[in-house]
C-alpha positions in Angstrom: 43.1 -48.0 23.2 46.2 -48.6 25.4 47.6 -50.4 28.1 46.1 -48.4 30.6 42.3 -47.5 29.0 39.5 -48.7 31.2 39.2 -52.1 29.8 42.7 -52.9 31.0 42.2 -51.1 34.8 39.1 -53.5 35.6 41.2 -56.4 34.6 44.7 -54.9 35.7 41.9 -55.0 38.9 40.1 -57.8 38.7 43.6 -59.7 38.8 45.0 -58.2 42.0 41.8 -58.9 43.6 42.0 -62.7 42.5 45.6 -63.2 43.7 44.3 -62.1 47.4 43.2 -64.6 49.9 41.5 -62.3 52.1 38.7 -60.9 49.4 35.6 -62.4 48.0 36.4 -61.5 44.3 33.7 -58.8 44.0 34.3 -55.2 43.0 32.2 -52.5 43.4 33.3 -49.1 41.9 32.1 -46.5 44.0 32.6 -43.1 42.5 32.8 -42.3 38.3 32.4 -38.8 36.9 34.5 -36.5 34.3 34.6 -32.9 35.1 33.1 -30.6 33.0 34.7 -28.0 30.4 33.7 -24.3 31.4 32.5 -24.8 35.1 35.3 -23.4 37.1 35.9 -23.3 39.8 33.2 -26.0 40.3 35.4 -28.8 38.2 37.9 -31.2 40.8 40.8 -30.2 38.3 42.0 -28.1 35.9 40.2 -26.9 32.2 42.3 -29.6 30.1 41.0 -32.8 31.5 37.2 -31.2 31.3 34.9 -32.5 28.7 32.0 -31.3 27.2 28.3 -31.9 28.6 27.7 -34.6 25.1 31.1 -36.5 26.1 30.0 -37.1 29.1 27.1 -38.4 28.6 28.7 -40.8 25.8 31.8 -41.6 28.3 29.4 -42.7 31.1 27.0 -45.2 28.8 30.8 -46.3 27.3 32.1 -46.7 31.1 28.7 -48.9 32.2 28.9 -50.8 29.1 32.3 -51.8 29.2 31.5 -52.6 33.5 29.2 -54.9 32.5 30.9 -56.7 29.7 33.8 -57.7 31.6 31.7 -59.4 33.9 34.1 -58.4 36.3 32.4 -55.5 38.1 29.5 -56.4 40.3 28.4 -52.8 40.4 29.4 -49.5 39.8 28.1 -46.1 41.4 28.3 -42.8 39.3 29.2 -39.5 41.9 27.0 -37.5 42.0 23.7 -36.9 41.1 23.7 -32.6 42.0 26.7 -31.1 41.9 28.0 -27.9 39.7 31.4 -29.2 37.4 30.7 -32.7 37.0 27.4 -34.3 38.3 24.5 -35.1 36.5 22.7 -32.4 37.5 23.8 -28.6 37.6 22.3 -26.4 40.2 23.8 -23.4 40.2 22.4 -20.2 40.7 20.2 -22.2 42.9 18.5 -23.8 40.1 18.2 -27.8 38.8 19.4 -28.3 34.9 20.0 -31.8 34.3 22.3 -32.2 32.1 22.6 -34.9 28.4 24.4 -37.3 31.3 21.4 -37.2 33.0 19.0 -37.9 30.4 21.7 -40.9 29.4 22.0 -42.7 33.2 17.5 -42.2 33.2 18.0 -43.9 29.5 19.9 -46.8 31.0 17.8 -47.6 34.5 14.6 -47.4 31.9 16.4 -49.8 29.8 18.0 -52.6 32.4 14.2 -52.5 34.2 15.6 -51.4 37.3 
């Protein structure tokens, strides 16, 4: 993709983290979402960085996948499970959708035996 796709952060990452004395090595991503297209003013950011409800659910398999390939992220934590604009589930109008990303992270935990 390019020099800063998100193959090249974990190692860009994975390098500083080496070159420190004072860390273990392990790196734990704690908080991975894309904001949704049409879910203003719920998204963290404007209309043009939103994706559709089907991207997201291909970006997040693509983003654990290429985690766990690099065998350089111990473990990575996908925010958040309810929230309107770009969790995995959409509750507003005080009621629960779950969205294709959903259905994708159940698909995975089913699939690892977790």
């Amino acid at each position: 993709m390019g020099i800063f796709d998100t193959k090249n952060k974990m190692n860009m990452l994975y390098a500083l983290v080496k070159m420190s004395p004072k860390t273990t090595n392990d790196i734990y991503i704690t908080e991975v979402n894309w904001p949704l297209s049409n879910t203003a003013p719920y998204a963290p950011t404007s209309e043009v960085e939103c994706v559709s409800e089907s991207d997201y659910a291909q970006f997040m398999v693509e983003y654990f996948a290429t985690a766990k390939e690099s065998g350089k992220i111990q473990r990575v934590y996908w925010h958040q499970l309810i929230a309107a604009g770009y969790g995995l589930v959409d509750n507003r109008d005080g009621k629960i959708r779950k969205t294709s990303a959903y259905e994708a992270y159940k698909r995975m935990i089913i699939d690892a035996n977790i």
